[in-house]
N, C-alpha and C positions, 0 to 999 in steps of 0.2 A: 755688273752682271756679265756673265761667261755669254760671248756668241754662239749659237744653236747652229746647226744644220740639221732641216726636213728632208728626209731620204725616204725616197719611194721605189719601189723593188716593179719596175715596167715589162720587165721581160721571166717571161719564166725560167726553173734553174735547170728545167728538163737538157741535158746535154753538154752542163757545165761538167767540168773533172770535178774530182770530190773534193778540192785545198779550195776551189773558186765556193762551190756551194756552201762548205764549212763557215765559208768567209762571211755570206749572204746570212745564215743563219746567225754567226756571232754579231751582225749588225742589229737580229732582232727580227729580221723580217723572213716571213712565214710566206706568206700568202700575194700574187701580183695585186699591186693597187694600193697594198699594204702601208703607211707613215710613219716613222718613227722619228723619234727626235734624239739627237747625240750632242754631247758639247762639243764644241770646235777645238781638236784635241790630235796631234800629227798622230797620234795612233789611230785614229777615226778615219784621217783623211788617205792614211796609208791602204788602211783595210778599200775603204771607197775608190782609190785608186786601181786595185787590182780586179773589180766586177766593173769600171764605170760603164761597160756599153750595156750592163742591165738595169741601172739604178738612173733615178730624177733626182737630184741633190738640189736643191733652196736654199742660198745661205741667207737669210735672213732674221729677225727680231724670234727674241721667242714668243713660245704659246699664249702666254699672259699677252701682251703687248701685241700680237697680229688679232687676237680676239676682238682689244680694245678697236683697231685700227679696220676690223671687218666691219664691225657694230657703223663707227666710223660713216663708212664707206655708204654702207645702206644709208643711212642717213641722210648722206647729200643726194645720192640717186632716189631717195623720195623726193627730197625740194626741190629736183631737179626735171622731175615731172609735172607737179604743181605751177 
């Protein structure tokens, strides 16, 4: 399975030139706080390169597999209370 990157849009685009905000938008992302998921792909990492001081990148598992690995997680931090 293709490696993911979680990108999240941290800073607003109020102030960027318009080739940066174009950019923000072809990532997907609208709104600060925003998630999106892209394959790990040098066109992706190109684009993310040229906003990075606005964006949170995560290169981590995909969505399937951090779901399992959240679920996971609760789990132990119940018996972990017990």
């Amino acid at each position: 399975m293709a490696k993911k990157l979680k990108v999240k849009l941290v800073r607003s685009i109020i102030g960027l030139s318009p080739k940066q905000e174009a950019t923000v938008h072809a990532l997907g992302l609208r709104r600060i706080r925003q998630v999106v998921e892209h394959d790990d792909t040098p066109t992706i990492r190109g684009m993310i390169r040229q906003v990075t001081f606005a964006l949170e990148v995560d290169e981590g598992r995909s969505a399937a597999e951090g779901e399992l690995s959240g679920s996971t997680k609760k789990a132990e931090r119940s018996e972990a209370k017990l």
